[in-house]
C-alpha positions as CSV (number, residue, x, y, z in Angstrom):
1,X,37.1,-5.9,39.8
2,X,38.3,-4.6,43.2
3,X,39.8,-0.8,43.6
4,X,40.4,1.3,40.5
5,X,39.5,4.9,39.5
6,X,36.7,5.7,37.4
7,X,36.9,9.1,35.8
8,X,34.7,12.1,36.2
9,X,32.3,12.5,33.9
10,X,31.0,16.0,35.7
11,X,32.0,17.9,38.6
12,X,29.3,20.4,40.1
13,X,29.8,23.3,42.5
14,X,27.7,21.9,45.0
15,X,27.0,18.5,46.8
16,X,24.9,16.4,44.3
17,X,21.8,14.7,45.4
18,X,19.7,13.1,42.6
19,X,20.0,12.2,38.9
20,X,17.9,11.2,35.9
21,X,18.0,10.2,32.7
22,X,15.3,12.3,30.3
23,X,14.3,9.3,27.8
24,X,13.0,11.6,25.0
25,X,16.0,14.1,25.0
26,X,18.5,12.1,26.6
27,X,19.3,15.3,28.7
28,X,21.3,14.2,31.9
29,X,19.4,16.1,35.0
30,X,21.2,15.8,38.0
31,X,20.5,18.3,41.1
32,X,21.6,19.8,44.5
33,X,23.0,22.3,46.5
34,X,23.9,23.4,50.3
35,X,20.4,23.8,51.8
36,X,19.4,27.3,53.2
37,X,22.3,27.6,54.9
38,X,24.4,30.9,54.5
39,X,27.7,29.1,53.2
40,X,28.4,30.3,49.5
41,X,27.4,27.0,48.3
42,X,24.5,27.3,45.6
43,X,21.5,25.3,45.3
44,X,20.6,24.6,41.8
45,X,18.9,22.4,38.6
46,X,21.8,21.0,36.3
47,X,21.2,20.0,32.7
48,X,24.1,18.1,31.2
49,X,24.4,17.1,26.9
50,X,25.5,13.7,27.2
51,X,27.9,12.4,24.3
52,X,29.3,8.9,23.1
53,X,33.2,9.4,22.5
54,X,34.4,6.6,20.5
55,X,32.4,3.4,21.0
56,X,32.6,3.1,24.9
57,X,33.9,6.2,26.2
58,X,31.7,9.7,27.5
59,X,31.8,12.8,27.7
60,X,29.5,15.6,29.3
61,X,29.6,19.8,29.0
62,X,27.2,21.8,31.2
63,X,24.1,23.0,28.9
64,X,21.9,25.3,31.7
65,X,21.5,25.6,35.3
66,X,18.7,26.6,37.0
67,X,19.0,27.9,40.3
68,X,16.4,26.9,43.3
69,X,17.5,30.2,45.8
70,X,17.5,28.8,49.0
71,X,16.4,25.2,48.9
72,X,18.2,22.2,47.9
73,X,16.6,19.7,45.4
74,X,17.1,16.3,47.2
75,X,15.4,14.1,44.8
76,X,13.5,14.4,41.4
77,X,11.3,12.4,38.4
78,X,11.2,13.2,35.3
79,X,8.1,12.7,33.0
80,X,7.6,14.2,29.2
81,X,9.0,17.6,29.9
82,X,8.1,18.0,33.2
83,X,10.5,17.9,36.4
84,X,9.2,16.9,40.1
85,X,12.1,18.2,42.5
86,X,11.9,17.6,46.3
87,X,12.8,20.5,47.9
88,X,12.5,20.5,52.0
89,X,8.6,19.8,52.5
90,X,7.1,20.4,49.0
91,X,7.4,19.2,45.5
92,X,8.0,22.0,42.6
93,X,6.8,21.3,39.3
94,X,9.2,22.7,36.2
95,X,8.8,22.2,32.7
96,X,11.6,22.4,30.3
97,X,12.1,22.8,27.2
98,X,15.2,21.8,25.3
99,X,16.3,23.4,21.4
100,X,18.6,24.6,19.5
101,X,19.7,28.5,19.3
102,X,19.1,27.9,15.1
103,X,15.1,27.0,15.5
104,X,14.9,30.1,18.5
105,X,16.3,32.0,15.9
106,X,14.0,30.9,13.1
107,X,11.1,31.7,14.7
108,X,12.0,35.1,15.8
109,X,13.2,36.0,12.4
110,X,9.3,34.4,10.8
111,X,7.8,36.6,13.0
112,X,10.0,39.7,12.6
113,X,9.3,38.5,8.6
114,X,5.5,38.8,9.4
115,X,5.6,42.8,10.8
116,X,7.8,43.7,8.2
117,X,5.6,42.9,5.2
118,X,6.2,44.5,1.8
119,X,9.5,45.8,2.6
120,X,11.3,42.5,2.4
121,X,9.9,41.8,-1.3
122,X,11.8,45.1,-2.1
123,X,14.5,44.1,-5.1
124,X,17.4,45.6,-6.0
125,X,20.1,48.0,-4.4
126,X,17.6,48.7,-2.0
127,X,17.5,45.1,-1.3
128,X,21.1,44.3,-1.0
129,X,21.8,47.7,1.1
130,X,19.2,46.3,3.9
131,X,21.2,43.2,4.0
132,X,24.5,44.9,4.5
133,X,23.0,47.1,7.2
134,X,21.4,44.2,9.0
135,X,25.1,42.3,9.0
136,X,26.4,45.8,9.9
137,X,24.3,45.9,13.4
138,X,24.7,42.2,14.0
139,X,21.6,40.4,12.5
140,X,22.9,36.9,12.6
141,X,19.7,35.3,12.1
142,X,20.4,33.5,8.8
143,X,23.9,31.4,10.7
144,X,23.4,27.7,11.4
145,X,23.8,28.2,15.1
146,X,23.1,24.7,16.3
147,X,24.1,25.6,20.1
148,X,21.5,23.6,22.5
149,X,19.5,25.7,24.9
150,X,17.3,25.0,27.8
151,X,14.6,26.6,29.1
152,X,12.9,26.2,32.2
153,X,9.3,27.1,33.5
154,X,7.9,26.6,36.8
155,X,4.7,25.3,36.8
156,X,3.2,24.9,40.3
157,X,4.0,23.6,43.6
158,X,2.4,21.0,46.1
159,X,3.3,21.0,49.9
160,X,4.1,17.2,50.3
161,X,5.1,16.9,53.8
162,X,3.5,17.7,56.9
163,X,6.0,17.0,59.7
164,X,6.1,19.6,62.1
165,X,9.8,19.1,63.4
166,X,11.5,19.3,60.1
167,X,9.1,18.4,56.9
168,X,10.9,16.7,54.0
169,X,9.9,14.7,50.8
170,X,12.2,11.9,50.8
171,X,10.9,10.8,47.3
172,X,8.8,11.2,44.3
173,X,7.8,9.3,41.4
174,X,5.4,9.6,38.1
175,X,3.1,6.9,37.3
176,X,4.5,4.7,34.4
177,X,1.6,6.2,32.7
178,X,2.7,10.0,33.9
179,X,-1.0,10.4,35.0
180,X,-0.1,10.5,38.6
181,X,2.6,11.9,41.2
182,X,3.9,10.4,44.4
183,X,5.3,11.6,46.7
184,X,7.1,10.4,50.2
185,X,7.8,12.2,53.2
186,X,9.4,12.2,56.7
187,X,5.9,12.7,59.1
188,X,5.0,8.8,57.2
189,X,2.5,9.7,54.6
190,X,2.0,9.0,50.3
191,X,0.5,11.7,48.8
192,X,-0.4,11.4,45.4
193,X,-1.9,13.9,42.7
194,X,-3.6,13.4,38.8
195,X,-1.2,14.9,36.7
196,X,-0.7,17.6,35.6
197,X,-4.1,18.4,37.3
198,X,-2.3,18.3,40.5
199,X,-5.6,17.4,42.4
200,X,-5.0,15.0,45.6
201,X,-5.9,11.2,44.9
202,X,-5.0,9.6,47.8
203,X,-3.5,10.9,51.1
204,X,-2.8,7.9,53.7
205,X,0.1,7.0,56.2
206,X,1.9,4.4,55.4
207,X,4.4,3.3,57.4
208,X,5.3,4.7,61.3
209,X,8.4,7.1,60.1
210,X,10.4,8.2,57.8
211,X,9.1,6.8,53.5
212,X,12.4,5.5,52.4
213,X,11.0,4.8,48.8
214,X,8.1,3.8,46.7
215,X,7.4,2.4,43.0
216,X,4.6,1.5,41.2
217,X,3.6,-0.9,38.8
218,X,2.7,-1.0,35.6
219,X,-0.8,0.1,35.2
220,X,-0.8,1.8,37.9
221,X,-2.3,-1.8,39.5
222,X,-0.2,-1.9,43.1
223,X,2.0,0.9,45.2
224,X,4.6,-0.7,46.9
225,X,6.2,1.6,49.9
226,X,9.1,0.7,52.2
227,X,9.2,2.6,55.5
228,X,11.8,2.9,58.2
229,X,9.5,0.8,60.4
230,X,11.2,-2.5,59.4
231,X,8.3,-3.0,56.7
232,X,7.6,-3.4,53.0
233,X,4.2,-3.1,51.9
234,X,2.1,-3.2,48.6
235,X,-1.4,-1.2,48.0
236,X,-4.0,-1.1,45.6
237,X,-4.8,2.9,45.6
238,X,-5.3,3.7,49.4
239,X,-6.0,0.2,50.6
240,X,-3.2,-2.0,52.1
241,X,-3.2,-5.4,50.2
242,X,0.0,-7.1,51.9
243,X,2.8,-6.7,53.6
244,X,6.0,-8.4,52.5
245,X,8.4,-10.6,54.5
246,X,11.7,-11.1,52.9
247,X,12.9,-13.4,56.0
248,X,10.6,-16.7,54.2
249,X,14.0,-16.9,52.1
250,X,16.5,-16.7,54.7
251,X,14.5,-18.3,57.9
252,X,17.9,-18.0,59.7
253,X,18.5,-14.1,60.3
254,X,16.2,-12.9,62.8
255,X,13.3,-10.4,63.0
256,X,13.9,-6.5,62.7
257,X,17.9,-7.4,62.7
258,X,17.3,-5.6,58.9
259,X,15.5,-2.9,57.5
260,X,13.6,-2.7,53.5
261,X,15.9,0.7,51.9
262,X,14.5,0.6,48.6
263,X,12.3,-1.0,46.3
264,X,12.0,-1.0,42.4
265,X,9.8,-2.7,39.6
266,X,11.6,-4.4,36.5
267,X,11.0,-6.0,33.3
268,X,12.0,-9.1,32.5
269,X,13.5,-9.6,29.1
270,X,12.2,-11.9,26.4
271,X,8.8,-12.3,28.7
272,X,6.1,-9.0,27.7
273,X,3.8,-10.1,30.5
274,X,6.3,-10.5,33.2
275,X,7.0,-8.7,36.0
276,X,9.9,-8.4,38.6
277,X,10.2,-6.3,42.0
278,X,13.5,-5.8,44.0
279,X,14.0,-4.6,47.1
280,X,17.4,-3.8,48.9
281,X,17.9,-4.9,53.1
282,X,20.4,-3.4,54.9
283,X,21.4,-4.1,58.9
284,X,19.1,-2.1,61.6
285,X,22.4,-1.5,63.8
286,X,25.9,-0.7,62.8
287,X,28.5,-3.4,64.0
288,X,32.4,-3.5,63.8
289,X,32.1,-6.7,61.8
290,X,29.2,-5.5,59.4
291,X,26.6,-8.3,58.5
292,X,25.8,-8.5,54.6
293,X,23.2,-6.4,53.1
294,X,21.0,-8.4,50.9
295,X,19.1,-8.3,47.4
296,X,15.2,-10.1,46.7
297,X,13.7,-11.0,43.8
298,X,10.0,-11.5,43.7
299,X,7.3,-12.1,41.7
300,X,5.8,-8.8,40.4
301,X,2.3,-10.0,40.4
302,X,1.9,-12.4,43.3
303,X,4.7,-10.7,45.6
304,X,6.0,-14.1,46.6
305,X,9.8,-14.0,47.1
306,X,11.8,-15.5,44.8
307,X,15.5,-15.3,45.1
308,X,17.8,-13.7,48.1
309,X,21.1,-13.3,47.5
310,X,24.0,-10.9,49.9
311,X,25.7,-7.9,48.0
312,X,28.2,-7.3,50.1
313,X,28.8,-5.5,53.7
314,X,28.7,-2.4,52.7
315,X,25.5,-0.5,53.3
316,X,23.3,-0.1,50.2
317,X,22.1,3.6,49.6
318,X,20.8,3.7,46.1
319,X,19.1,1.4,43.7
320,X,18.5,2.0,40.0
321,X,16.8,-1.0,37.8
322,X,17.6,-0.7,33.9
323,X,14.6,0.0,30.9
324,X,15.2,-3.8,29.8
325,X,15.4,-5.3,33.4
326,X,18.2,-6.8,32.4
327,X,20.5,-4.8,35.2
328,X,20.7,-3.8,38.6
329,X,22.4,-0.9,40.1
330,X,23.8,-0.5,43.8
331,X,25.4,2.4,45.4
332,X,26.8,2.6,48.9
333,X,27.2,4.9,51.8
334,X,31.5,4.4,51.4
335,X,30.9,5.4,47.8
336,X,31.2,1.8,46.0
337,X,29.7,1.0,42.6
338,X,28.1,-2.2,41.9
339,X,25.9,-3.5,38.6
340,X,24.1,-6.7,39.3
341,X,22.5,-9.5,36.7
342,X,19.2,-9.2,37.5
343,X,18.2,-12.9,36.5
344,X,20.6,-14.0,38.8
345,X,21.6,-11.6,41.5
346,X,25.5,-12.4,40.5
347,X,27.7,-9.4,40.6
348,X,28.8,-8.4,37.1
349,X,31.0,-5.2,38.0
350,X,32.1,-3.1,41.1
351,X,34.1,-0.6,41.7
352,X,35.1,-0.1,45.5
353,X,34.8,3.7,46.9
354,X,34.7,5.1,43.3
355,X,33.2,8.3,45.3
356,X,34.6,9.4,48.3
357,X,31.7,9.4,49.9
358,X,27.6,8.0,50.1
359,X,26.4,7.8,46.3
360,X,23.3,9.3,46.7
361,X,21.3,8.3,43.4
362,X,21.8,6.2,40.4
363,X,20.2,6.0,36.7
364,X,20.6,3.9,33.7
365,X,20.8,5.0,30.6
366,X,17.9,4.4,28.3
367,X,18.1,1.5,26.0
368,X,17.9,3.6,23.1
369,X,16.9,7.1,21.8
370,X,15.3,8.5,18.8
371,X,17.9,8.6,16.0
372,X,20.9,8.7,19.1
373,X,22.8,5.8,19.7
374,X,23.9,6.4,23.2
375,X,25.3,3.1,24.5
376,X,27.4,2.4,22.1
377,X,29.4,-0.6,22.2
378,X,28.6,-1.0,25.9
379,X,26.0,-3.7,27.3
380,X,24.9,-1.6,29.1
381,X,26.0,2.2,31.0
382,X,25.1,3.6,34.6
383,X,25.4,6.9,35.7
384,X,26.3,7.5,39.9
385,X,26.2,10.8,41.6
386,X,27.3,11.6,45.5
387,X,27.8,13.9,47.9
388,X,31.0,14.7,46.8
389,X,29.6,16.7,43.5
390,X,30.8,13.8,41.4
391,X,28.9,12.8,38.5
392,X,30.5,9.4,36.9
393,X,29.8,7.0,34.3
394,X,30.1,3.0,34.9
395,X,29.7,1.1,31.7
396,X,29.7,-3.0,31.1
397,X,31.4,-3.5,27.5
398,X,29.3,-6.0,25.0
399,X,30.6,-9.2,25.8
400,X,32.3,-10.9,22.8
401,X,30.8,-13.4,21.0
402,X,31.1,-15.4,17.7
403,X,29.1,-15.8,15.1
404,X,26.7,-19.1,14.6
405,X,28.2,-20.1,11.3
406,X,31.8,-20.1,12.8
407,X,30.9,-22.3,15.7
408,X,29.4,-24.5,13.2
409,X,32.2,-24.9,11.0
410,X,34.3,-25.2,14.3
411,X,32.4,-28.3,15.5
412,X,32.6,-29.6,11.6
413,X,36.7,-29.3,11.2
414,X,36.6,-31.7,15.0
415,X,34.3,-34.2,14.0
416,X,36.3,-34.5,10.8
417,X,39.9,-34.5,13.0
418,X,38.2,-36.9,15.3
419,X,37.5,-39.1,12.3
420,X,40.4,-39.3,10.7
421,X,42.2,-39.8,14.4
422,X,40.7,-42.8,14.7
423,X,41.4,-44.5,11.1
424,X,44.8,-43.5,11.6
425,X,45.3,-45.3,15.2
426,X,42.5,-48.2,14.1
427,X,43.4,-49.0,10.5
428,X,40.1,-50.2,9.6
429,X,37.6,-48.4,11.7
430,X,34.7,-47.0,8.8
């Protein structure tokens, strides 16, 4: 652990914002840009073919990009084809669509097949001579071109924050169930829609300030929203059902010395019915000597605090939970790395200013894909992107371990050394 260099996995023309993980396609989505202002930089969509290397290593190649003109995408979710991209004050709805150039072809060729009729049952020289002259003009519809492509619609667009000053979604999230969308903005209020309906639900203030995140449970039981107002609080639809107080577990720090950053439900492995939330702390105020910022635990149905733990003094800016809930992910505003045990809150890997600069989102890559293995030999992999346009991989090998049968025969071979030890230093012993 400590200082080392983690390679690139992608490097994008522009300052990179947000990232995700598309669990059906495995498509890497990862999006940013300059802003409206009249620098050169671009502001754009970027879809990424992610590919195992080997067992452990990666590798990433540029597939499409879709350009957003003058706005910058600060945050996304992804939900069955369908991209939510924050983008100043409203939320822009894309779909996408990702195949292969061979089946594009294929269905341009069985329609062309369908207007041509007769004249392709034609035998013969006359058949052979309207092959040669399709070849001649460049008819490559027969090739096995298997070369991915991407398009993208867009669909609609919702005006999600209503700050006068200087509106701004700070984030957005589907349902687990993808029948809603939620949305977080600077003037303090969650909007959320029925998808893809994209009539307003629910439109409430939540917190006094900016949203700093939200997440909701599954069945779309309880909203949980953190604010910049010091607080962390849990809804059922509009109504305000509690408010969390992380301070029960460490009655020693005092009040509004830290601030709730972000907050994520998780799974907990080997238990169906379970249910996990996490939230991240950081320090209200800045200090030479930087206090700890601090991971909770609670109970996912009760909200009662379960376990605290520091993570460090550097400040926390991202926080990614894995499909199993086996894993935690931490980025920070000096560009550090981390990957927690969630069971424990222990630190199982960390790389120290792996970006030069704040990691601005993290994602996990799905446990597994439809007919892709894409972990590999890795417990488990975690993708980081930052300000600096850096798009990098962090992966935790598989842990060795032996086979049952061979610790068994282990413990067999020393109870029969211990055995014959003991006749031979007490002649008579069995």
């Amino acid at each position: 652990m400590g200082r080392r260099r983690v390679p690139d996995l992608y490097r994008a023309p522009f300052p990179l914002y947000t990232i995700k993980v598309d669990p059906k396609t495995g498509l890497v989505i990862t999006a940013g840009g300059g802003g409206a202002s009249k620098t050169g930089i671009k502001n754009a969509v970027h879809f990424l073919d992610l590919q195992l290397v080997g067992e452990q290593q990666y590798s990433a190649s540029l597939l499409h990009a879709h350009d957003t003109d003058t706005r910058a995408t600060m945050n996304l979710a992804v939900g069955d084809g369908v991209i939510a991209a924050g983008q100043d004050g409203s939320c822009s709805l894309m779909r996408f669509r990702h195949s292969s150039q061979r089946e594009e072809d294929s269905a341009a060729s069985k329609q062309a097949g369908n207007s041509e009729g007769t004249a392709r049952r034609r035998g013969g020289k006359g058949d052979r001579r309207g092959q040669d002259e399709a070849a001649a003009s460049g008819d490559k519809s027969d090739t096995k071109d298997e070369t991915s492509h991407i398009s993208v619609t867009p669909l609609a667009e919702v005006q999600s924050d209503l700050n006068p000053k200087d509106p701004l979604q700070k984030v957005v999230r589907f349902s687990p169930d993808l029948s809603l969308l939620l949305t977080g903005g600077s003037d303090g209020h969650i909007r959320v829609w029925e998808f893809p309906s994209l009539k307003k639900k629910y439109d409430f203030k939540a917190h006094e300030g900016e949203i700093e995140d939200l997440d909701m449970s599954p069945g779309n039981k309880h909203l949980v929203t953190v604010g910049r107002d010091f607080s962390c609080s849990v809804w059922s639809g509009s109504q305000l059902a509690m408010g969390l107080n992380w301070l029960e577990t460490t009655p020693q720090i005092a009040e509004k010395t830290y601030r709730y950053m972000a907050c994520r439900f998780g799974k907990v492995e080997d238990q169906k019915d379970a249910l996990r939330l996490y939230t991240v702390q950081i320090p209200h105020k800045r200090d030479r000597k930087p206090p700890p910022c601090y991971l909770t635990k609670w109970d996912g149905k009760s909200f009662l605090p379960m376990l605290t733990a520091p993570c460090g003094s550097e400040v926390i800016s991202s926080l990614a939970v894995s499909d199993s809930g086996t894993f935690l992910g931490l980025g920070t505003v000096t560009g550090s790395v981390a990957i927690y045990i969630a069971f424990s809150l222990q630190k199982l890997y960390y790389v120290q200013e792996s970006h030069g600069i704040v990691v601005t989102d993290l994602a996990f890559l799905p446990d597994s894909l439809k007919g892709k293995d894409i972990k590999g030999n890795n417990e488990t992999a975690m993708l980081s992107v930052a300000v600096d346009s850096r798009c990098q991989i962090h992966t935790v090998p598989n842990r060795r371990s032996f086979p049952i049968w061979l610790v068994l025969f282990c413990c067999g071979l020393m109870v029969v050394g211990v055995v014959l030890l003991l006749q031979y230093l007490f002649p008579g012993f069995i």
